[in-house]
VOGU-3710 file (C-alpha; in Angstrom, 3 decimals, decimal comma):
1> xxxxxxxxxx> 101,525/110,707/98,942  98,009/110,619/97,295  95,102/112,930/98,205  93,170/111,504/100,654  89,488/111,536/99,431  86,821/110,952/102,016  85,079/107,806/100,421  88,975/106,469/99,982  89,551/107,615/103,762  86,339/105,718/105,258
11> xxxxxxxxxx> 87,155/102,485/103,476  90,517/102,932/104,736  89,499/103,137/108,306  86,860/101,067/108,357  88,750/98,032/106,903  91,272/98,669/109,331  89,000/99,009/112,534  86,959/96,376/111,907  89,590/93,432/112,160  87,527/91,783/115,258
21> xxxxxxxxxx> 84,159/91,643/112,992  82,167/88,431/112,268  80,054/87,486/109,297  80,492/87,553/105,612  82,382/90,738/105,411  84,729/89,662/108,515  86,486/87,803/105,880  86,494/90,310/103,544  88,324/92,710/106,752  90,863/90,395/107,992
31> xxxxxxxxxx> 92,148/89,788/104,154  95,309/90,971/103,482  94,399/92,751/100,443  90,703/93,327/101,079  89,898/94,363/97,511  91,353/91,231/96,043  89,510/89,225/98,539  86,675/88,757/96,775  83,437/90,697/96,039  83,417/93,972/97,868
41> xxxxxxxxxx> 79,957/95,998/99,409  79,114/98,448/96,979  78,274/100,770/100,086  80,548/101,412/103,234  79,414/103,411/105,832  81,513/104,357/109,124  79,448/105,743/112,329  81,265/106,419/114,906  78,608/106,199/117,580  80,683/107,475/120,856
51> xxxxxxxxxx> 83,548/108,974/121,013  84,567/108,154/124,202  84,085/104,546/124,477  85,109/104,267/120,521  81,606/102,468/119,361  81,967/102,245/115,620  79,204/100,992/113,389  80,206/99,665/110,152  77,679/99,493/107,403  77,603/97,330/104,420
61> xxxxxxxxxx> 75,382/97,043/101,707  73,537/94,125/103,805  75,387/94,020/107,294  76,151/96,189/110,731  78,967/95,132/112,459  79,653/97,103/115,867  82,989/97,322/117,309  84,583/99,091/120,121  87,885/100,555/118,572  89,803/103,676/120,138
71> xxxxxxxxxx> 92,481/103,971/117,850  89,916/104,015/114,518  88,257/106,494/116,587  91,353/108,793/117,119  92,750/108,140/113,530  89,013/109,247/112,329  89,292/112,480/114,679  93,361/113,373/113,175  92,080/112,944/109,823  89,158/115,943/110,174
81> xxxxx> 91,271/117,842/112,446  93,976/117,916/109,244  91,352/119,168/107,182  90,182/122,253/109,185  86,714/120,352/110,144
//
């Protein structure tokens, strides 16, 4: 398995949680292969903006999509639990 870098680990997870977005870079999320999709925002940002009800804000270079996702929550959580954070 390859190291895990955080930048690689946010695009991961957002791409993943973000399968209910709208706009220009819903497309890009619901690809298949998101990176051969098409042009790709040079910035991606993942907020997770409450824990509890699993608000996640997903920053592009020119969008913010909110969703409501549990699972990218908990997956986000496991992943800095794993690294001692």
């Amino acid at each position: 398995m390859s190291e895990l870098t955080r930048r690689s680990f946010i695009v991961q997870a957002s791409l993943a949680g973000a399968a209910a977005a709208s706009g220009s870079t819903a497309a890009l999320l619901l690809a298949d292969d998101p990176l051969a999709a098409g042009p790709t925002p040079t910035n991606l940002l993942l907020h997770v903006r409450d824990v509890r009800t699993g608000e996640v804000s997903v920053l592009t270079d020119t969008e913010e999509i909110v969703l409501h996702d549990s699972r990218l929550v908990g997956s986000v959580l496991r992943a800095l639990a794993r690294t001692g954070r």
